[in-house]
SEROBA-745655 format. One record per residue (C-alpha): residue number from 1; residue in three letters; chain; x, y, z. Coordinates in nm, 2 decimals, m for minus. Example, Ala and Ser with C-alpha at 12.3 -4.5 7.8 and 13.67 -1.06 7.14 Angstrom:
[pt 1 Ala A [1.23 m0.45 0.78]]
[pt 2 Ser A [1.37 m0.11 0.71]]
***
This chain:
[pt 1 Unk A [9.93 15.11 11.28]]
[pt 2 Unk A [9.81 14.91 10.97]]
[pt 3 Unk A [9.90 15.11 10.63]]
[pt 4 Unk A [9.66 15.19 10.34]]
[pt 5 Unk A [9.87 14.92 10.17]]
[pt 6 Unk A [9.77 14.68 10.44]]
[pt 7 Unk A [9.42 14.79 10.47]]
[pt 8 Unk A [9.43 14.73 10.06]]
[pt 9 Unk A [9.58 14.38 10.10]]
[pt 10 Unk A [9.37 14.28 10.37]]
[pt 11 Unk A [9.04 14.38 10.17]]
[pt 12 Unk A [9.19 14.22 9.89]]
[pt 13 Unk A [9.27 13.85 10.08]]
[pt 14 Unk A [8.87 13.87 10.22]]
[pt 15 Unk A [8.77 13.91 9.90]]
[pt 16 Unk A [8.97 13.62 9.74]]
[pt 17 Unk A [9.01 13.40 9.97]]
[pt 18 Unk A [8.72 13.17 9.89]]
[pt 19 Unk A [8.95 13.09 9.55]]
[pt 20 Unk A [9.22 13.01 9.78]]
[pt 21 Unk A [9.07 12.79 9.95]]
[pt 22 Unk A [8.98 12.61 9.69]]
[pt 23 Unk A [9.34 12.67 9.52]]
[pt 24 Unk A [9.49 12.46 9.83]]
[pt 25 Unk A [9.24 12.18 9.80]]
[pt 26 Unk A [9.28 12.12 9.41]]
[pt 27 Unk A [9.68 12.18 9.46]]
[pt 28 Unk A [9.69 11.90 9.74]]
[pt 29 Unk A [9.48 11.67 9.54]]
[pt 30 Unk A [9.68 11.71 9.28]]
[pt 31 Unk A [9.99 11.62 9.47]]
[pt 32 Unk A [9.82 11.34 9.65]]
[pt 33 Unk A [9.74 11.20 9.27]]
[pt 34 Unk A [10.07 11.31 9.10]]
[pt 35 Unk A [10.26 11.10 9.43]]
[pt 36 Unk A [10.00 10.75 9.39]]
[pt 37 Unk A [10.07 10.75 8.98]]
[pt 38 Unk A [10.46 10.76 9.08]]
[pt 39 Unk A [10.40 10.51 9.36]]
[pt 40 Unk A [10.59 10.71 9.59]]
[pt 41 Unk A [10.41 10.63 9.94]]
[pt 42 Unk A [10.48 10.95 10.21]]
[pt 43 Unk A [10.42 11.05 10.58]]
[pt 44 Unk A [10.19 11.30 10.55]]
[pt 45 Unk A [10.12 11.58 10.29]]
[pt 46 Unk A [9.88 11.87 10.47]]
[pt 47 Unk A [9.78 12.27 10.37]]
[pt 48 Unk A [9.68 12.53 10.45]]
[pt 49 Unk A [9.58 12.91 10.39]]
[pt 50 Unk A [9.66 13.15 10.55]]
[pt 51 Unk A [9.45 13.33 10.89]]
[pt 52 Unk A [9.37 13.68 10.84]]
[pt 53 Unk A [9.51 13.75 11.14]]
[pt 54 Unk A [9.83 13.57 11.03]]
[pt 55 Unk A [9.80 13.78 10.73]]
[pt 56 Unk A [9.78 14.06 10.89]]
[pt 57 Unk A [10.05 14.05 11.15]]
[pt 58 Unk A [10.26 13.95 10.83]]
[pt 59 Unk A [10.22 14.30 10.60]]
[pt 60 Unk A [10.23 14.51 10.92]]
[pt 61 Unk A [10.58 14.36 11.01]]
[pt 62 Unk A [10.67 14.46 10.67]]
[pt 63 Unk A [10.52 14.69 10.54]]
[pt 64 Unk A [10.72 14.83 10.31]]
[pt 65 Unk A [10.79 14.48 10.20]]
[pt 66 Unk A [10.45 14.42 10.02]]
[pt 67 Unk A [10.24 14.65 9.82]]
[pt 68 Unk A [9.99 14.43 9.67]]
[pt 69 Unk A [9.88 14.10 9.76]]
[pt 70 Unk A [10.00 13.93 9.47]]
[pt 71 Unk A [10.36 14.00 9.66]]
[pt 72 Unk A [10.26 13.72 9.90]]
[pt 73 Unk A [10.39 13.39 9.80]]
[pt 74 Unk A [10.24 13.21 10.11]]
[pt 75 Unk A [9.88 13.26 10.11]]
[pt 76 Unk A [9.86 12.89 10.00]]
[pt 77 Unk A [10.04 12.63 10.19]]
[pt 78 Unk A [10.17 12.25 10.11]]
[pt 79 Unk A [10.35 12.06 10.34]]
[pt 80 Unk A [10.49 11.71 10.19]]
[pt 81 Unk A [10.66 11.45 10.51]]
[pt 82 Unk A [10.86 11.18 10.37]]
[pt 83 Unk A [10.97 10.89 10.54]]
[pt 84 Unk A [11.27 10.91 10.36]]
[pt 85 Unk A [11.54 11.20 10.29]]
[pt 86 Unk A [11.65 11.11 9.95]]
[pt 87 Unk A [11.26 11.12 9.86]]
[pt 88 Unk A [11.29 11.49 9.90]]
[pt 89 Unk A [11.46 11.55 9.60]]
[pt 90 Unk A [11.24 11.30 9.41]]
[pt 91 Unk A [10.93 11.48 9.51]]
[pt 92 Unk A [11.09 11.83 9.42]]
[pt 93 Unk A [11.14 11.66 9.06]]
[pt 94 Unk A [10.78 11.59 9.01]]
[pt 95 Unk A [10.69 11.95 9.13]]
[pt 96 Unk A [10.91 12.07 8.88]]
[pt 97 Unk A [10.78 11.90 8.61]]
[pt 98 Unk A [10.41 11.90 8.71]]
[pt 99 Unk A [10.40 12.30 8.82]]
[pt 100 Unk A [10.53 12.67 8.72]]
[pt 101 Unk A [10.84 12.71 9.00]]
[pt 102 Unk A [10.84 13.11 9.09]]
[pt 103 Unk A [11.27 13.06 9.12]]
[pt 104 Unk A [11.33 13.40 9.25]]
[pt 105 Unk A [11.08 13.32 9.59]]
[pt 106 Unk A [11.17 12.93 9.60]]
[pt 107 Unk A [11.48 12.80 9.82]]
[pt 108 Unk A [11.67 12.52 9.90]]
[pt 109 Unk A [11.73 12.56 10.26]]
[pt 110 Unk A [11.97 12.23 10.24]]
[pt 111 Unk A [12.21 12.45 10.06]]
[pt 112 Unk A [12.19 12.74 10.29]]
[pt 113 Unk A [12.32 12.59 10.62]]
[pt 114 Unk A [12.68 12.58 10.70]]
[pt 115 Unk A [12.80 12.29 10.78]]
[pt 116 Unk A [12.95 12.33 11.13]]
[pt 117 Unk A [12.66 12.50 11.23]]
[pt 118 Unk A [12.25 12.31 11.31]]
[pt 119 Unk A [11.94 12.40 11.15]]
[pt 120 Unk A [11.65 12.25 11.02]]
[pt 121 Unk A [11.65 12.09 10.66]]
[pt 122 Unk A [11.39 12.17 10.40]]
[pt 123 Unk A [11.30 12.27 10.00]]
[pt 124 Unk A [11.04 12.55 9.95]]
[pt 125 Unk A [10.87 12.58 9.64]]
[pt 126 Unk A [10.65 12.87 9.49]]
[pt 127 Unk A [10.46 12.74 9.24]]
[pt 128 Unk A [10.14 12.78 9.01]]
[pt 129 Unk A [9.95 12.58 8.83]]
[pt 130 Unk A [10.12 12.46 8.52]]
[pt 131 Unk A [9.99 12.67 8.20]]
[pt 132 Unk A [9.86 12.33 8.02]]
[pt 133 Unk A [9.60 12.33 8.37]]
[pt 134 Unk A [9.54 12.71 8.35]]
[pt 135 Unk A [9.38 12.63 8.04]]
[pt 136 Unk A [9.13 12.45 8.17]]
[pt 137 Unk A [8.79 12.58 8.24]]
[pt 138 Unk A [8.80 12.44 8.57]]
[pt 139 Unk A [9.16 12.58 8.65]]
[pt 140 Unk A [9.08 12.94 8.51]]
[pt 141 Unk A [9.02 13.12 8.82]]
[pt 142 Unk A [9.36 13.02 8.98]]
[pt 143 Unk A [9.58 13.21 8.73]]
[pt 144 Unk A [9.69 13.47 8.99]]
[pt 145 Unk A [9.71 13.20 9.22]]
[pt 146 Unk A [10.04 13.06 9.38]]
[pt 147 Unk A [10.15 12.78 9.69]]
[pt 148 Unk A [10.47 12.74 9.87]]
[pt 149 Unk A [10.49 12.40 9.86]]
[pt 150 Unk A [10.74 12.28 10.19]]
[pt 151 Unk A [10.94 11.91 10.13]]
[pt 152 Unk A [11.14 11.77 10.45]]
[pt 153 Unk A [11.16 11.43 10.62]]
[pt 154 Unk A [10.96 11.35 10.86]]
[pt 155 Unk A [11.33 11.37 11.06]]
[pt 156 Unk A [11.42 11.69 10.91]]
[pt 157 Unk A [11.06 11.76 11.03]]
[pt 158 Unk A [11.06 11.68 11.39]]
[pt 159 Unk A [11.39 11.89 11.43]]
[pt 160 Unk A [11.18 12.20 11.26]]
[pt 161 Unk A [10.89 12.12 11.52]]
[pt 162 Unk A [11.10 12.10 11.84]]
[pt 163 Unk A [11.32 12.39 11.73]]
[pt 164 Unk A [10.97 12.62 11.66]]
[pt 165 Unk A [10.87 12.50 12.00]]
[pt 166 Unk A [11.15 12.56 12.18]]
[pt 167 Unk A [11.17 12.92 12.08]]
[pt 168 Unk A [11.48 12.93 11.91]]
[pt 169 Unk A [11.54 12.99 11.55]]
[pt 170 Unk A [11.90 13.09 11.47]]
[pt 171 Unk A [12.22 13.00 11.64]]
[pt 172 Unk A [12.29 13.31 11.82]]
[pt 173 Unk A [11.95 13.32 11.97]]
[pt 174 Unk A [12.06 12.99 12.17]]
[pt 175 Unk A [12.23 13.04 12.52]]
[pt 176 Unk A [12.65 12.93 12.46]]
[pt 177 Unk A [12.63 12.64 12.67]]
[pt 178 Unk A [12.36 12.46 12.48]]
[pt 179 Unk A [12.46 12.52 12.11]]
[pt 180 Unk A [12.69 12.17 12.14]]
[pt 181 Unk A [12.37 12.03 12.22]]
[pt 182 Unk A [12.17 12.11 11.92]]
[pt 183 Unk A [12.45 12.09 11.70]]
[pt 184 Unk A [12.51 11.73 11.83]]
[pt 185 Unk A [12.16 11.64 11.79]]
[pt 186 Unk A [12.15 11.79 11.44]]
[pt 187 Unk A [12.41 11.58 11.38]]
[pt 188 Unk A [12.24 11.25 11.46]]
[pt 189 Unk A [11.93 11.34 11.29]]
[pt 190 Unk A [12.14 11.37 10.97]]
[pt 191 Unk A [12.29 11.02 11.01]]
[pt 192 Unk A [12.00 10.88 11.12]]
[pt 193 Unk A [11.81 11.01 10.77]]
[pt 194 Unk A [12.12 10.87 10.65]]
[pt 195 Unk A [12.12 10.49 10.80]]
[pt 196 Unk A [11.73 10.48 10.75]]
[pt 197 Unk A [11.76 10.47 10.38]]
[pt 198 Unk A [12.06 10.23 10.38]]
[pt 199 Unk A [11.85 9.97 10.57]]
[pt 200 Unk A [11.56 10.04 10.29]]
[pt 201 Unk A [11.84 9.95 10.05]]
[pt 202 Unk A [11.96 9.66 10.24]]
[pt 203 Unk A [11.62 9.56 10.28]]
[pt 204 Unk A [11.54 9.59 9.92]]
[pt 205 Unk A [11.88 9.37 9.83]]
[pt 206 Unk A [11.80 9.11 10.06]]
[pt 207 Unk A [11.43 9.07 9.95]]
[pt 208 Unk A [11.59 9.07 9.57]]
[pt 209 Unk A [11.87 8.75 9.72]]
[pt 210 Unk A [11.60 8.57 9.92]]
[pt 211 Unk A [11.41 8.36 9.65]]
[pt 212 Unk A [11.77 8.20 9.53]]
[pt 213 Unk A [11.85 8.11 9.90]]
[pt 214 Unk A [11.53 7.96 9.98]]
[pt 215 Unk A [11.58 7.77 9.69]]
[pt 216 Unk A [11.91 7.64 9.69]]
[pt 217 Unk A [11.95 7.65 10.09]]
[pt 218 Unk A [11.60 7.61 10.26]]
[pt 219 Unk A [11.76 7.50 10.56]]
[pt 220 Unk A [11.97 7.82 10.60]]
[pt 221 Unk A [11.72 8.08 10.53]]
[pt 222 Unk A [11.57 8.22 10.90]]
[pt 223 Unk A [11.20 8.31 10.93]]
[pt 224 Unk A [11.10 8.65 10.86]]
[pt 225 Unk A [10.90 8.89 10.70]]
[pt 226 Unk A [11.07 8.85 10.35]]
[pt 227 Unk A [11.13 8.53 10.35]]
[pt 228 Unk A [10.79 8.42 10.45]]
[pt 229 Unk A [10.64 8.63 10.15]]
[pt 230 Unk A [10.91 8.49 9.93]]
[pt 231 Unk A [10.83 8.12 9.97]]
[pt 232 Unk A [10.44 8.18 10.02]]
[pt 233 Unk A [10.50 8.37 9.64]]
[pt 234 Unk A [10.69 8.06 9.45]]
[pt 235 Unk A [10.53 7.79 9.68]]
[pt 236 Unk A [10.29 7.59 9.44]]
[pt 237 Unk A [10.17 7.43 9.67]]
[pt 238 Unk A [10.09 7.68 9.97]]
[pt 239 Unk A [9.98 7.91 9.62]]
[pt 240 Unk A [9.71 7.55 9.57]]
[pt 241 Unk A [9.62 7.59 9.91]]
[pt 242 Unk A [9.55 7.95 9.94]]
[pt 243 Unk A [9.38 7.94 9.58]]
[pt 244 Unk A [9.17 7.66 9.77]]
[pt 245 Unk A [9.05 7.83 10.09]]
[pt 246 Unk A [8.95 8.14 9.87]]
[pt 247 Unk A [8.74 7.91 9.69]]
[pt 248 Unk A [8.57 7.75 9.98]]
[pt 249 Unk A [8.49 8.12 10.18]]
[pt 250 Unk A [8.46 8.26 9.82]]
[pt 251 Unk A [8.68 8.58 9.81]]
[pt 252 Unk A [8.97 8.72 9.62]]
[pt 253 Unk A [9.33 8.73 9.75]]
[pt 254 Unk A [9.54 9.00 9.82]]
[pt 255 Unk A [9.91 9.01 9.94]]
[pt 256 Unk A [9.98 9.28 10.27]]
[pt 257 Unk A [10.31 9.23 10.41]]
[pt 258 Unk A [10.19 9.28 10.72]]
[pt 259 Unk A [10.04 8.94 10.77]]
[pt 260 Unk A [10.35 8.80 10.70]]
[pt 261 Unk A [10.43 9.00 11.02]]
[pt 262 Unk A [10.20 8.82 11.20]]
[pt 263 Unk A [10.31 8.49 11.09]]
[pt 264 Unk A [10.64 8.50 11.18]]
[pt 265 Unk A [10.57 8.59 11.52]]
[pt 266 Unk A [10.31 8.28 11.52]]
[pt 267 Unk A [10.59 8.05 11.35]]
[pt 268 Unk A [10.89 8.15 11.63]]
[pt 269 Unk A [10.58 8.03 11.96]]
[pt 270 Unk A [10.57 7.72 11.73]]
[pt 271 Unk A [10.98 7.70 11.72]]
[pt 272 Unk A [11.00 7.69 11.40]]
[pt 273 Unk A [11.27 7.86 11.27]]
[pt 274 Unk A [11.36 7.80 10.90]]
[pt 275 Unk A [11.22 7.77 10.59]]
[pt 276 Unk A [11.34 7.44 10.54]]
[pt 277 Unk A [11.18 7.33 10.85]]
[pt 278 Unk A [10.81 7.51 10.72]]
[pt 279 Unk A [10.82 7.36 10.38]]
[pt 280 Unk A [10.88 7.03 10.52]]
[pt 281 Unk A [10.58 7.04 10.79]]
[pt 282 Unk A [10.38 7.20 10.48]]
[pt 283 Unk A [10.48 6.83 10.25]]
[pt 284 Unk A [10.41 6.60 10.55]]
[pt 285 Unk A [10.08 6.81 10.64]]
[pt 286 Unk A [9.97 6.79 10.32]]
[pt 287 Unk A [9.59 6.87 10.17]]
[pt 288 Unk A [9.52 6.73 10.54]]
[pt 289 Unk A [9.54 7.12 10.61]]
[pt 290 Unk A [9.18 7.17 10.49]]
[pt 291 Unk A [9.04 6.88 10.75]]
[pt 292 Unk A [8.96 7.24 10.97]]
[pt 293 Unk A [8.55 7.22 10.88]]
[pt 294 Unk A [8.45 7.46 10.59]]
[pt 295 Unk A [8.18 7.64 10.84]]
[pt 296 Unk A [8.51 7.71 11.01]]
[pt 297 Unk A [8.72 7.92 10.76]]
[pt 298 Unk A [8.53 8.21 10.85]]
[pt 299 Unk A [8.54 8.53 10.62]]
[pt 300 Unk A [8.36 8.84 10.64]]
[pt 301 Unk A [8.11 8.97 10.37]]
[pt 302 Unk A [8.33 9.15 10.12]]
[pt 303 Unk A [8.68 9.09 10.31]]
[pt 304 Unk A [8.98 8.95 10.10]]
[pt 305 Unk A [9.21 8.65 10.19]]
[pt 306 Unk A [9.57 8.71 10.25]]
[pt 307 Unk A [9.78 8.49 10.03]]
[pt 308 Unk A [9.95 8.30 10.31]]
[pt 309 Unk A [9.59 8.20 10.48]]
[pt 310 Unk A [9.71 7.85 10.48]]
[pt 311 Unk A [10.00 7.89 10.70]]
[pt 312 Unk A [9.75 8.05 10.96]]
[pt 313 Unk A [9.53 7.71 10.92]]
[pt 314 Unk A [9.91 7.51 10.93]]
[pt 315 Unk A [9.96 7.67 11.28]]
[pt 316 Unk A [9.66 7.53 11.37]]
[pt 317 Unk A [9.75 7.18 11.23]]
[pt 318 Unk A [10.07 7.19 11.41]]
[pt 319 Unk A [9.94 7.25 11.74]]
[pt 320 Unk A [9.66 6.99 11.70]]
[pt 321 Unk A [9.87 6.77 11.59]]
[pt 322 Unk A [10.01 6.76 11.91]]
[pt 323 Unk A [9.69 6.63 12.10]]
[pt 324 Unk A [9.68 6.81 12.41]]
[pt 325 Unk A [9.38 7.06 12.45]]
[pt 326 Unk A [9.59 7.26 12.66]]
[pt 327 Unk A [9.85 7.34 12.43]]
[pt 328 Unk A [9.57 7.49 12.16]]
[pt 329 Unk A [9.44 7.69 12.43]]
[pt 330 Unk A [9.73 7.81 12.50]]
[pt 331 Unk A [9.76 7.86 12.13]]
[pt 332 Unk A [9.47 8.06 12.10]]
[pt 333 Unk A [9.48 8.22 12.41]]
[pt 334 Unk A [9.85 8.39 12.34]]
[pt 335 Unk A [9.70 8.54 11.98]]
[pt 336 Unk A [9.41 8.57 12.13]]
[pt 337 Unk A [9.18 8.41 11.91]]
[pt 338 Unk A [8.80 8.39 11.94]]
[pt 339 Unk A [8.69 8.49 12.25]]
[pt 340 Unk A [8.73 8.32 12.54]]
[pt 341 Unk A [8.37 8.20 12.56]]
[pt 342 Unk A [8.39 8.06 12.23]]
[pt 343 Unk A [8.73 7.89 12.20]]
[pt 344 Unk A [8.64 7.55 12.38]]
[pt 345 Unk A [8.41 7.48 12.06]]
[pt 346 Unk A [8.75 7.63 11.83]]
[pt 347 Unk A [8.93 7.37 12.02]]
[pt 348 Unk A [8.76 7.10 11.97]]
[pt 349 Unk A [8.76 7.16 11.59]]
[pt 350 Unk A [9.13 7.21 11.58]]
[pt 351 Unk A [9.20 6.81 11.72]]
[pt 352 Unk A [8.94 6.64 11.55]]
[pt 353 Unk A [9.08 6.79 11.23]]
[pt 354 Unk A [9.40 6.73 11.31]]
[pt 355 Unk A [9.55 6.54 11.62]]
[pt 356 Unk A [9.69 6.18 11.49]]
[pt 357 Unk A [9.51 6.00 11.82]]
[pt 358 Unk A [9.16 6.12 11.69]]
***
């Protein structure tokens, strides 16, 4: 039977919940704005405030826990998914700094978990607004207002999902037989948060060693994502090229990695493997690369062009420069460019720009 603390508590949250609403939104923008200035890219950050009904449930399971709403540290909730685990603690370091941390309701649940035994990983924060925002006309009316703010991994968070799903929160709760299992699988979530940022690192060191190696051993240096930006980057002449073609379709460049993506899976069909063996198809090719017609370097109203655009146009040089129709079909056909109905004219263009019989 609900309380007259309850009752109060509820009447109170209908009242104010408009402003808590609100609360959540400014919070997560603020988060969202806070994490783009430190250029710290995450899975997901989401909130939420809590139901009545959740509310409710809540104070009349503990009744005598809470006898004003203000006891509540939850009504407001943040949930911030990294990609990485050591970006937890980054994150928690801009909270600190950028928000009022209520110590005596936050916890490290990290620290709480012994060792031998499984649970989910994860830093809760109670915070409010910092007193330099309270301040602020705008920020006024969330004085009494405060967030629990969740950081995990998006690892550390697929353990908590499956675990809520499955029903089981705590160790004895689990059936003997299966607590090796989770404990196992706890385990290899741990290492592989572990392993996931020492490839990022590896990644990181190798994009940092490529330049050098593309420059003193061309020949030696394998195709791939880095590399490819690498050379496109220090290139002067692809950079010519490139600078060229944005000229001609008349839009800016940008650099995504993921077209480099694309180009090495367009560069291993060809069989080319190295960066030796690119650079030296790019010095025989030549300027001959912009033969393709002008009408033909199509580019959407407003759209950018990827630095790297003239390896794209080099693919199609290679491949004309073979002379068979049927190999640029093929070509064309396996990343399927243009649609079918309209690559026998895209054809045709490719080998009288470039086949040496034309």
């Amino acid at each position: 039977m609900t309380n007259q603390n309850s009752a109060d508590i509820i009447a109170k949250f209908d009242q104010v919940y408009p402003v808590y609403s609100d609360f959540t939104n400014v919070t997560e923008n603020l988060l969202k704005g806070i994490l783009q200035l430190k250029g710290i890219n995450v899975h997901s950050i989401t909130s939420r405030v809590k139901s009545r009904e959740s509310l409710k449930r809540k104070v009349n399971r503990e009744d005598d826990k809470y006898s004003k709403l203000e006891d509540i540290t939850d009504l407001a909730g943040i949930r911030i998914i990294t990609y990485f685990a050591d970006q937890v603690d980054l994150i928690a370091s801009f909270v600190e700094e950028e928000f009022e941390v209520d110590r005596s309701n936050s916890v490290d649940k990290r620290e709480l978990i012994d060792p031998e035994k499984f649970g989910y990983l994860s830093l809760h924060y109670v915070v409010k607004l910092s007193s330099f925002r309270l301040q602020l006309i705008e920020y006024q009316r969330f004085i009494d207002c405060k967030v629990e703010i969740q950081i995990r991994s998006i690892l550390q968070h697929t353990w908590a999902e499956i675990e809520h799903d499955l029903g089981y929160k705590n160790e004895h709760a689990v059936p003997r037989e299966i607590r090796r299992s989770f404990s196992r699988l706890a385990g290899l979530l741990e290492l592989a948060d572990e392993e996931f940022i020492k490839i990022r690192s590896n990644l990181a060191n190798y994009e940092a060693e490529v330049e050098a190696q593309i420059e003193n051993t061309p020949t030696m240096v394998l195709i791939n994502q880095a590399s490819l930006k690498s050379y496109v980057q220090k290139s002067q002449h692809i950079r010519s090229l490139d600078q060229k073609i944005s000229h001609i379709v008349n839009a800016d460049l940008e650099l995504k990695d993921r077209f480099f993506g694309y180009l090495t899976t367009v560069f291993s069909y060809l069989g080319v493997k190295t960066i030796g063996e690119l650079d030296e198809i790019v010095k025989d090719i030549g300027d001959d690369l912009l033969n393709f017609p002008r009408n033909g370097l199509k580019n959407k109203q407003g759209e950018k062009v990827n630095w790297g655009t003239s390896l794209f146009y080099l693919a199609y040089a290679i491949v004309g420069r073979r002379g068979s129709p049927k190999q640029v079909s093929d070509y064309l056909e396996h990343f399927k460019i243009e649609i079918p109905e309209s690559r026998q004219e895209l054809i045709q263009q490719i080998l009288t720009a470039y086949s040496t019989k034309s």
